[in-house]
N, C-alpha and C positions, 0 to 999 in steps of 0.2 A: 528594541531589538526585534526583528524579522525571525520569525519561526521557520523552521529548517523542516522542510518535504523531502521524501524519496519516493520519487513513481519508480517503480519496476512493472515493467509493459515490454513485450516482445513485438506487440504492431507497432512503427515507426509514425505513423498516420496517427494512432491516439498518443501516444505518446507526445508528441509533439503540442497537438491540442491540448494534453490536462498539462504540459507545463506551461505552455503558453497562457494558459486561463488564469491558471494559478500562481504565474509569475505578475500579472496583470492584476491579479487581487493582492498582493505585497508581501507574497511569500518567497522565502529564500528558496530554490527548488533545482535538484539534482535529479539523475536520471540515469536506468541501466536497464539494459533491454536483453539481460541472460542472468542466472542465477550466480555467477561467478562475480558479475561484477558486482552485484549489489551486495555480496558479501564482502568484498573488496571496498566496498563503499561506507557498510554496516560496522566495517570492522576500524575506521578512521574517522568518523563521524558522528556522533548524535545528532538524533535525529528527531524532532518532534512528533512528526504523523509518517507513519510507511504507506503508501499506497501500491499494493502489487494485486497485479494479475492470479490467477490459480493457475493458467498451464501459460509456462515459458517455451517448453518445446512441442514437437509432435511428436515427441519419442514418451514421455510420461505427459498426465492429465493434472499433478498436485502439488509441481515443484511451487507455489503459491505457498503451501503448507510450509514447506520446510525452510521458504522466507518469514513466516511466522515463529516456528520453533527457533529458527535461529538467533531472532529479536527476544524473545521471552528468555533465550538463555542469559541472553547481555544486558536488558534493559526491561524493567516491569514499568518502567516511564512511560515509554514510545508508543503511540498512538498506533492500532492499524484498522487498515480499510484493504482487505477483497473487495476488488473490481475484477466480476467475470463472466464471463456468455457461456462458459462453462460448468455450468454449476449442478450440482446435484444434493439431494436432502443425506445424503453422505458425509460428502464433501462439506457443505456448510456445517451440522454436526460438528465434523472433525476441527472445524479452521475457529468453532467457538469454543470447543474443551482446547484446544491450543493457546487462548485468550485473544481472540480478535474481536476489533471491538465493531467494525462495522464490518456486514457483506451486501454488496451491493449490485445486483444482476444486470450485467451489458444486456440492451443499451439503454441507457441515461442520458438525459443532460448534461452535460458538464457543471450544471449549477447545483446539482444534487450532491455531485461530489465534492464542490467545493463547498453548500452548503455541512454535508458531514463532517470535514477538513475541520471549520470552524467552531462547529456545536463542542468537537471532542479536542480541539486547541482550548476553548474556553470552560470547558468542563471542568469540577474537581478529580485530579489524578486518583487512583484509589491508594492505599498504602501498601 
């Protein structure tokens, strides 16, 4: 059985790249690029790893965060990875008392990310 991704990314440019990458490496992999839909997405799907962004819009800098809080309320399972160029020693802070399990500072490789993807797919989940 293929493990199930969710990138939430608002660039259409990376976006495309980590599902491509990561469809490429044999993962099942969905994609929302505003904070509406990937609740929409969150809320019909589990999901094994979330990959979100920290700022979806230009209007707030954290909606990231409350893609995290929203996965911690439904699922202590699901996997997340912050990917962001936005980051701040706040910000990170907050997105790990939130329970994220990686944060990872644009730019990267793409193989950084998917190496993360895999370490925390093959990881023990905690209880």
């Amino acid at each position: 059985m293929s493990n199930r991704i969710l990138i939430v990314e608002d660039d259409p440019t990376l976006l495309f790249a980590l599902q491509d990458y990561l469809d490429h490496s044999g993962y099942v992999v969905d994609t929302a690029s505003e904070l509406a839909e990937a609740y929409a997405m969150l809320m019909n799907m589990p999901y094994d790893v979330v990959i979100t962004d920290m700022r979806l819009t230009p209007v707030r800098s954290s909606e990231g965060l409350d893609v995290i809080e929203f996965i911690r309320e439904r699922s202590m399972m699901t996997r997340v990875v912050v990917l962001t160029g936005h980051a701040t020693s706040m910000a990170e802070r907050e997105a790990r008392r939130l329970g994220v399990d990686r944060f990872i500072r644009k730019p990267v490789p793409l193989s950084v990310v998917a190496d993360a993807v895999s370490q925390l797919i093959h990881a023990e989940v905690p209880c």
